[in-house]
C-alpha positions as CSV (number, residue, x, y, z in Angstrom):
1,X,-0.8,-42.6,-55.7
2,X,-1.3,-43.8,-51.9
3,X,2.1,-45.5,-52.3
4,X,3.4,-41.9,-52.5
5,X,1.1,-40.8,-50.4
6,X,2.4,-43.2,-47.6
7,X,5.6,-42.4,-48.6
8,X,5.0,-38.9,-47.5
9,X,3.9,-39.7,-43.9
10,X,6.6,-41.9,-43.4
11,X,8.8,-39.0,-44.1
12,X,7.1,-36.8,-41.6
13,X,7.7,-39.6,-38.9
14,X,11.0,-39.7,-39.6
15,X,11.7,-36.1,-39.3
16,X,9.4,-35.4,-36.1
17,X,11.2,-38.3,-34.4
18,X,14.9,-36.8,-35.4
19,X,13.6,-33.4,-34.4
20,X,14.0,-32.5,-38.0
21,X,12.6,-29.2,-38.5
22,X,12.1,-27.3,-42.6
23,X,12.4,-23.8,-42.4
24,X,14.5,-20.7,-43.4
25,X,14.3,-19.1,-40.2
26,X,14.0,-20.2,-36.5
27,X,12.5,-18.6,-33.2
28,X,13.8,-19.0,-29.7
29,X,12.0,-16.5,-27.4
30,X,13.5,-16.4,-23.7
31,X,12.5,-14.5,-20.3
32,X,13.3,-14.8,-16.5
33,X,11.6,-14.0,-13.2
34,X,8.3,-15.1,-13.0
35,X,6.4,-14.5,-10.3
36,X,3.4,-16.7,-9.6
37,X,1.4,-13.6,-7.8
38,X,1.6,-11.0,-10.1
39,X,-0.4,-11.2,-13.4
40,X,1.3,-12.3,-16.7
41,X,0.0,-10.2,-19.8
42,X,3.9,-10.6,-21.7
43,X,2.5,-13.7,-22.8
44,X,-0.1,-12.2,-25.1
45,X,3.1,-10.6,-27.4
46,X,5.1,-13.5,-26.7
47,X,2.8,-15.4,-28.2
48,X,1.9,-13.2,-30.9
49,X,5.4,-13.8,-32.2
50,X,4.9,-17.5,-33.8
51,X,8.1,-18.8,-31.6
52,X,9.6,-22.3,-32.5
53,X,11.0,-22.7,-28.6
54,X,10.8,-21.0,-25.0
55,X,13.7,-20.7,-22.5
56,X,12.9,-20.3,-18.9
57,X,16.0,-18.8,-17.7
58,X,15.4,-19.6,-14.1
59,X,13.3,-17.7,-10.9
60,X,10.1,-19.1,-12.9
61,X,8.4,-19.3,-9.6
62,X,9.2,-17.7,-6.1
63,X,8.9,-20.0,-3.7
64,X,11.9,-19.5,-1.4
65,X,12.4,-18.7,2.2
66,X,14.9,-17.5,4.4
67,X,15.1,-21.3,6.1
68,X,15.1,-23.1,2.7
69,X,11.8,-25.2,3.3
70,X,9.7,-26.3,0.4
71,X,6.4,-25.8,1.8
72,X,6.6,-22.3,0.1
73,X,7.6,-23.4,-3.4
74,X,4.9,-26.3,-3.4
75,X,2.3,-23.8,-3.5
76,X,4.1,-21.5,-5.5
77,X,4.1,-23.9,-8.4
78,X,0.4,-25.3,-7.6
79,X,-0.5,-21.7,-8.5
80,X,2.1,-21.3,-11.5
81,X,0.7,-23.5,-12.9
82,X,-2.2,-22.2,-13.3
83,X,-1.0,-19.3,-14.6
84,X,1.5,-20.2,-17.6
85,X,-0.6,-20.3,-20.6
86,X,-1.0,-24.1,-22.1
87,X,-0.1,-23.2,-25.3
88,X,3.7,-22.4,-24.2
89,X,3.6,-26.3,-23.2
90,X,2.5,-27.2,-26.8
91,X,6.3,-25.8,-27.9
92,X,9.5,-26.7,-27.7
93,X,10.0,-25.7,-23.7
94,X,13.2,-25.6,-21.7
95,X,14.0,-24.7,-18.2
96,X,16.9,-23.9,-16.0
97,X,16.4,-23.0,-12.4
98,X,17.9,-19.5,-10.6
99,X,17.6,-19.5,-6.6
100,X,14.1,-18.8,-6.0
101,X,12.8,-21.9,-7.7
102,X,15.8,-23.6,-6.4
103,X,14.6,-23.1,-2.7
104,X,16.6,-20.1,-0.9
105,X,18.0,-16.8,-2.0
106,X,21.1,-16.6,-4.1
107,X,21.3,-20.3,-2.8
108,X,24.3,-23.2,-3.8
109,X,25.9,-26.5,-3.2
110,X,25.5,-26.4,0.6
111,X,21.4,-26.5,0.5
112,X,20.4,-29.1,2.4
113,X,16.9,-30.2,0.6
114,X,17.9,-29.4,-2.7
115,X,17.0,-33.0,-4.0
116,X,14.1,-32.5,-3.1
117,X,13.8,-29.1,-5.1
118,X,15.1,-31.0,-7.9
119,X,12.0,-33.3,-7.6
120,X,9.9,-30.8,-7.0
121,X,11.1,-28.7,-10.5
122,X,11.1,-32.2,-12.2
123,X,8.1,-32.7,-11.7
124,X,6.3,-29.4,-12.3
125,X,8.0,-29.3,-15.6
126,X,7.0,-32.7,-16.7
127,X,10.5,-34.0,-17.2
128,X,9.8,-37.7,-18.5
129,X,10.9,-40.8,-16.3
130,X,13.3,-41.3,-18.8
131,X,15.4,-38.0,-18.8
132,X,18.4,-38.3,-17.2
133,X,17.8,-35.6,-15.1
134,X,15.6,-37.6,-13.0
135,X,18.8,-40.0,-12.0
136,X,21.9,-37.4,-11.9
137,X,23.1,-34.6,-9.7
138,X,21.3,-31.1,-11.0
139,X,19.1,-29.9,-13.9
140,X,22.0,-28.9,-16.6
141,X,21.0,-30.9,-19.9
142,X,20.8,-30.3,-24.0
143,X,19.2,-30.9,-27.0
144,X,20.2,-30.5,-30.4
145,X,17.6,-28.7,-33.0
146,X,17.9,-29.4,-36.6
147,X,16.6,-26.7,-39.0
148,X,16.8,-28.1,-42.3
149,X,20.3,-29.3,-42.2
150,X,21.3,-26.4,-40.0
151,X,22.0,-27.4,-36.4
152,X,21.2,-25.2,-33.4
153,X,22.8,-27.1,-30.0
154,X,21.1,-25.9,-27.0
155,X,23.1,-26.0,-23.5
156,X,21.3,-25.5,-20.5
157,X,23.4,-25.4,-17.7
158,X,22.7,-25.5,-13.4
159,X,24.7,-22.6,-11.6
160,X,22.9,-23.9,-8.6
161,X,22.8,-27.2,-7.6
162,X,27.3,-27.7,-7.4
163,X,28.2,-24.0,-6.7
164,X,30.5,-22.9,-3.4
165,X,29.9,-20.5,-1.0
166,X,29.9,-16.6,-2.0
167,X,31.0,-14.1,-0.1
168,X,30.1,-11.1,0.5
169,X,30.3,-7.3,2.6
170,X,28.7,-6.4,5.9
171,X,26.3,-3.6,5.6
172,X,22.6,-2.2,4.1
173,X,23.8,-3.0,0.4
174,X,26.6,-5.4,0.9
175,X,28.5,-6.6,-2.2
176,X,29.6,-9.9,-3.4
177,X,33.3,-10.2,-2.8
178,X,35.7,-12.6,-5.3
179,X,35.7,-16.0,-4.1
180,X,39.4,-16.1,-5.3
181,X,40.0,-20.6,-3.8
182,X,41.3,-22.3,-6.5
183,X,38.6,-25.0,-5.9
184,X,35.7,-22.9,-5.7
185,X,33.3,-23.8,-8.2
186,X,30.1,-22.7,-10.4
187,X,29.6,-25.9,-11.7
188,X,31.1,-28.6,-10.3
189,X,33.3,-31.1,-11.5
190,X,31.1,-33.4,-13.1
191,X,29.2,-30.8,-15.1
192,X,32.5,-29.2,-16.3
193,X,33.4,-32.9,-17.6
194,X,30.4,-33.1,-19.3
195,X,30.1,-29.2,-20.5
196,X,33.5,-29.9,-22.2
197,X,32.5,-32.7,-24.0
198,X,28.9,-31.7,-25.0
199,X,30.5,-28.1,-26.5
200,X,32.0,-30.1,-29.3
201,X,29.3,-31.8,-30.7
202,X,28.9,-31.0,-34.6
203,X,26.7,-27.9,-34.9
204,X,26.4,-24.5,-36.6
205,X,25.3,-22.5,-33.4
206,X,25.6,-23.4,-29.7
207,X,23.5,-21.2,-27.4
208,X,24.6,-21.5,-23.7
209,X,21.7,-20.6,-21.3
210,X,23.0,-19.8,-17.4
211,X,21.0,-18.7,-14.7
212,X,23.4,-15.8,-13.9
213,X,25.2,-13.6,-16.1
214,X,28.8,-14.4,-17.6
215,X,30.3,-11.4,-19.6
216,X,29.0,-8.4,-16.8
217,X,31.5,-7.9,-14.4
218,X,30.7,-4.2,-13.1
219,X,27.2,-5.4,-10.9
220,X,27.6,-6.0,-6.9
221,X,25.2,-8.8,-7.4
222,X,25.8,-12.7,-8.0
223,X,27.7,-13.5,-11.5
224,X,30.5,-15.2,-13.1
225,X,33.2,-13.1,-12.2
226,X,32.3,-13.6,-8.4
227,X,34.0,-17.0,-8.9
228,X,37.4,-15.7,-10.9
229,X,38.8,-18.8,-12.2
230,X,35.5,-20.0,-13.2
231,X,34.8,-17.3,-15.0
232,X,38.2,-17.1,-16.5
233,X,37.9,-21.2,-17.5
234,X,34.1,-20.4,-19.1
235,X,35.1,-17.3,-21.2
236,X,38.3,-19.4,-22.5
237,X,35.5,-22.7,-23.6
238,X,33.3,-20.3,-24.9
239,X,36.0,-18.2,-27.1
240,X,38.3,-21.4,-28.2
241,X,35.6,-23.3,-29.8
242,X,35.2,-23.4,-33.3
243,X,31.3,-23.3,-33.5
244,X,30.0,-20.0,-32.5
245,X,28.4,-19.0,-29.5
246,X,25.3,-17.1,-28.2
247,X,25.0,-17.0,-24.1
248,X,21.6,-16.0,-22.6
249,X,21.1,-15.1,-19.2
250,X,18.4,-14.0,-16.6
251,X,18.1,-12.9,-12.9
252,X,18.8,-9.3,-13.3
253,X,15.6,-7.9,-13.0
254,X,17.3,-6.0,-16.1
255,X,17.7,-6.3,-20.0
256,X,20.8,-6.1,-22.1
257,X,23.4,-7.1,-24.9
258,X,26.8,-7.8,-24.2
259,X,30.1,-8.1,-26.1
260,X,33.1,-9.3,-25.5
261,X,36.3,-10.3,-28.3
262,X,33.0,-11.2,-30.4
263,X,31.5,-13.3,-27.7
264,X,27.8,-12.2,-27.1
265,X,25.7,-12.8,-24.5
266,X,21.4,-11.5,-24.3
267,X,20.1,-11.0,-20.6
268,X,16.2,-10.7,-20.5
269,X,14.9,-9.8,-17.1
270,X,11.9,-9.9,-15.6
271,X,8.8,-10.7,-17.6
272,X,6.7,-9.6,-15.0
273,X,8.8,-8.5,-12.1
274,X,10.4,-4.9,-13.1
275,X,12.0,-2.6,-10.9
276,X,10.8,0.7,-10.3
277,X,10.3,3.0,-13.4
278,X,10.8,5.9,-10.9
279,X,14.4,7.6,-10.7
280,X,14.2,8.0,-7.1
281,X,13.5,3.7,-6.4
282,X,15.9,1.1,-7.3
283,X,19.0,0.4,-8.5
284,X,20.6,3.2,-10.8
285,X,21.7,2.9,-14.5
286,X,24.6,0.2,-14.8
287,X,27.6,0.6,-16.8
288,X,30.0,-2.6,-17.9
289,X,32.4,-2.6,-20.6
290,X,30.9,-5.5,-22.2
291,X,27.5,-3.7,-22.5
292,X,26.4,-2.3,-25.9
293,X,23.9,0.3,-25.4
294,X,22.4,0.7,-22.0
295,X,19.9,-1.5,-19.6
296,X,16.3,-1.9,-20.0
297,X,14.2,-2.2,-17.0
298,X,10.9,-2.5,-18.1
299,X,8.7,-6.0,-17.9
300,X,11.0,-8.2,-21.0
301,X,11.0,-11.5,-23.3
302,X,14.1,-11.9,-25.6
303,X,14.2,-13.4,-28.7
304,X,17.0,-14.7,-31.3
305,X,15.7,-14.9,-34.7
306,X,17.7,-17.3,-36.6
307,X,18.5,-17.2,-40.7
308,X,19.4,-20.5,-41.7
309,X,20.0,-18.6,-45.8
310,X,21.8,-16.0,-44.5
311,X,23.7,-17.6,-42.2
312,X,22.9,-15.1,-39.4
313,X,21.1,-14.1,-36.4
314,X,19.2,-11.7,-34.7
315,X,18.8,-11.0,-30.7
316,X,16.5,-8.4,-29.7
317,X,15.1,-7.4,-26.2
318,X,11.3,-6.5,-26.8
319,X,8.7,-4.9,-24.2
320,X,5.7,-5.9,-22.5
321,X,3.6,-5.2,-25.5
322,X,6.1,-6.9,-28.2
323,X,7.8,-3.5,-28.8
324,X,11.3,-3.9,-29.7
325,X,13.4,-2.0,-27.1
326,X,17.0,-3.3,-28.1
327,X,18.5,-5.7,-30.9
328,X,21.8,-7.0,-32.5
329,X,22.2,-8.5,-35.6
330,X,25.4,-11.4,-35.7
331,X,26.4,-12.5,-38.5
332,X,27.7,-16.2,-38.1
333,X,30.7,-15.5,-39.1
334,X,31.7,-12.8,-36.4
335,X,31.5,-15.5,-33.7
C-alpha cells in the first residue's frame, strides 16, 4: 500500500512541475485599467467564478505624468498593492503593461526611463531573478498550459517598450493619423523574431494578449492599424497559422467581440474605470466592421471558458456583479 501511495505523490510532483493540469474545462478571466484610487469590488464576482488564470491586460496602475518621471508610479503601486486581493496572486497570474504603468500617456520606444519602468513592473509583479524578462529588452513573454493533454499557449506581448512615434491631428479631439514608414514598428525587431518562432510551438490554442487592440480599425485612439504594415504583418501571422487563435485586448475603457475571416479577438475594459453611463458624457456608441454586437461600457472582467471534450470555447464579457453582458461561443474548428 504506501508503495502506491508514494507512487501517487510522485505523480502529483511530476505534473505540478510540467504545469500539468486534469480537467475537462479551463478558466482564463482577463480585465484592464486598474486604477489604484478608486475602489475594486469586480473582484468579488471575479472571484466567485473559480478561475484557473488572470490576465492583466495592461494600465494596472496609473502612475504616469506628462514629464514621464517615476516618482508618480512608485506610489501608485505601493498603494496597488494593497489593494489587489491576495488570493488573485495564489493563481496562475500574467501581466502586460499599457502606457500608464509603462510611465507616460500613450507612451513608446523613445521614453527615456523606461528601464527603469521595467524594473519598477518587475518588481511589483514578483517576476523571479530567473525570468528572462529581468535580462532582455521589454516584458513580452509566454507560457504554455497543459490541460490534460490539451495545450493552451499563452503569448503575452509589449506594444510599449519598441514602438515608434504616432502621429496624430491638431485640435480639442485630435486623432491618430497612419504612421504609413515602412520601418515604423509596434514591436520591434527582436520581438517579431521571437513572436514568429514562439507562434509555432505545438499547441491546440494560442491566445495572443496585446495591450492595444488589433482587429478595430474605426476608433481615433491608439491601435494596430495606426501602424499599417504592422498591422497588415500581425493579421497575416495570426490568420496563416495552423493552431487557432484567440486575441485579447484592453485599454479601451470599453468591452467587445470582434471578428474577422474567423479571427477573434475579446476587449475587456475597465474593471474599475468606466466612462460615463450618461448620453450626454463621453465618447458615443462605436461601430467597426469587425464588431459583433455593440460596445459595453460598464465596469468589465472577460473570461474564455475552455472545453477540452468538446473541443471548444467560450468568451464572454460579464459586469461588475458577474452578470453576463456579451458572449461567443468558438468552436475550435472555426479558427
Amino acid at each position: 500500500m504506501h508503495k502506491y501511495i508514494q507512487s501517487f505523490f510522485t505523480l502529483l510532483i511530476v505534473l505540478t512541475n510540467t504545469n500539468f493540469i486534469i480537467a475537462d474545462t479551463y478558466k482564463i478571466a482577463f480585465g484592464s485599467c486598474l486604477d489604484q484610487d478608486y475602489p475594486q469590488p469586480i473582484w468579488n464576482s471575479i472571484k466567485k467564478e473559480g478561475i484557473d488564470t488572470f490576465i492583466f491586460l495592461g494600465d494596472n496602475v496609473y502612475g504616469d505624468v506628462p514629464s514621464g518621471h517615476l516618482d508618480k508610479m512608485k506610489k501608485a503601486y505601493s498603494k496597488q498593492k494593497k489593494m489587489i486581493p491576495k488570493w488573485l496572486f495564489d493563481i496562475d497570474l500574467h501581466v502586460i503593461w499599457d502606457d500608464h504603468d509603462y510611465g507616460i500617456n500613450d507612451g513608446g520606444g523613445t521614453y527615456s526611463l523606461k528601464e527603469n519602468a521595467q524594473d519598477m513592473y518587475l518588481d511589483f509583479w514578483n517576476i523571479p531573478t530567473n525570468d528572462i524578462r529581468r535580462t532582455r529588452a521589454g516584458i513580452y513573454t509566454n507560457k504554455m498550459i497543459n490541460i490534460d493533454g490539451f495545450k493552451v499557449h499563452l503569448i503575452l506581448l509589449d506594444t510599449r517598450y519598441f514602438r515608434s512615434d504616432l502621429y496624430k491631428t491638431i485640435g480639442i479631439s485630435p486623432v491618430y493619423k497612419k504612421n504609413i514608414s515602412p520601418d515604423a514598428t509596434i514591436l520591434g525587431q527582436d520581438q517579431w523574431a521571437w513572436l514568429e518562432e514562439t507562434i509555432n510551438k505545438k499547441a491546440d490554442l494560442v491566445i495572443i494578449s496585446t495591450s492595444i487592440q488589433l482587429l478595430a480599425t474605426s476608433h481615433r485612439f491608439e491601435k494596430w492599424s495606426n501602424f499599417p504594415h504592422e498591422h497588415i504583418r500581425m493579421k497575416r501571422l495570426l490568420k496563416q497559422s495552423k493552431i487557432p487563435v484567440l486575441i485579447v485586448s484592453g485599454d479601451r475603457h470599453q468591452g467587445a467581440i470582434y471578428e474577422e475571416d474567423n479571427l477573434f479577438e475579446i476587449t475587456s475594459s475597465s474593471l474599475n474605470k468606466a466612462l460615463s453611463p450618461s448620453k450626454f458624457i463621453g465618447r458615443p456608441k462605436e461601430i467597426d466592421d469587425a464588431m459583433v454586437g455593440d460596445m459595453y461600457s460598464g465596469e468589465n472582467y472577460g473570461l474564455i471558458t475552455i472545453d477540452t471534450e468538446k473541443k471548444e470555447y467560450l468568451i464572454e464579457l460579464k459586469d461588475l456583479k458577474g452578470q453576463k453582458v456579451r458572449e461567443l461561443l468558438v468552436p475550435l474548428s472555426a479558427n
